[in-house]
C-alpha positions as CSV (number, residue, x, y, z in Angstrom):
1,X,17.3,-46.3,-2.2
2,X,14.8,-47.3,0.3
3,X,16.8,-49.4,2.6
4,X,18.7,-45.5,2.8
5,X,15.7,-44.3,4.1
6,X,15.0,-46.8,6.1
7,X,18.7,-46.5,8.0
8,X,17.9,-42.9,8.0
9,X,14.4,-43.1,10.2
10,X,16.5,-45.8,12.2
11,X,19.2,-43.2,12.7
12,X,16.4,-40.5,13.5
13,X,14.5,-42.9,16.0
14,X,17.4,-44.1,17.8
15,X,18.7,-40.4,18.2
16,X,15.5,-39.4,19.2
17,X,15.2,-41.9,22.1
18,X,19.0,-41.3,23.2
19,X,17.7,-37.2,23.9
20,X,14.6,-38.3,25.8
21,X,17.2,-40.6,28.0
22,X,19.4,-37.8,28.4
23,X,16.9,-35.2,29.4
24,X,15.7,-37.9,32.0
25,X,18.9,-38.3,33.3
26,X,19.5,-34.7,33.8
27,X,16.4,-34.4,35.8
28,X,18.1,-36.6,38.4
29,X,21.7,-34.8,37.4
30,X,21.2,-31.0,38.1
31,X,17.7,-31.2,40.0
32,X,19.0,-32.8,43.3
33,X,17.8,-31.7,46.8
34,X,21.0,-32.0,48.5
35,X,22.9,-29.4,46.4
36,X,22.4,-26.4,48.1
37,X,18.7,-26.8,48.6
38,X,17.1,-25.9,45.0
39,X,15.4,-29.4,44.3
40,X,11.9,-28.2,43.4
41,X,9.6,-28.4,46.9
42,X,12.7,-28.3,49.2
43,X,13.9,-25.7,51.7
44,X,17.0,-26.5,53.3
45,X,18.1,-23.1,54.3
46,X,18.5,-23.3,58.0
47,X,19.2,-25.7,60.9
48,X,18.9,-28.6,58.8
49,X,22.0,-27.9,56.9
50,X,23.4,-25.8,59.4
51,X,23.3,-21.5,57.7
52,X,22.0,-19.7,60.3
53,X,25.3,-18.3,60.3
54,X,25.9,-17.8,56.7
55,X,27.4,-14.5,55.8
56,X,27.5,-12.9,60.0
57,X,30.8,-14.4,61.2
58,X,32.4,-15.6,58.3
């Protein structure tokens, strides 16, 4: 009965680790600068990726 437990903390550990990796990973995922400016601490609304024109002569 105990090595059931003991597969069952293993189970519980391993799972745990594999959602702290995947948060991680989706820090780098949806986060990014480049897409459309919304990386935390970037403004790329202008020159830099070309929108002054955004919405006037479409």
């Amino acid at each position: 009965m105990t090595d059931f437990f003991g597969y069952l903390a293993l189970a519980l550990l391993a799972l745990i680790v594999l959602y702290i990796l995947w948060v991680w990973w989706q820090k780098f995922v949806a986060n990014r600068p480049d897409r459309y400016g919304k990386g935390p601490g970037h403004d790329l609304r202008g020159a830099e990726r070309g929108q002054w024109h955004r919405g006037k002569d479409d």
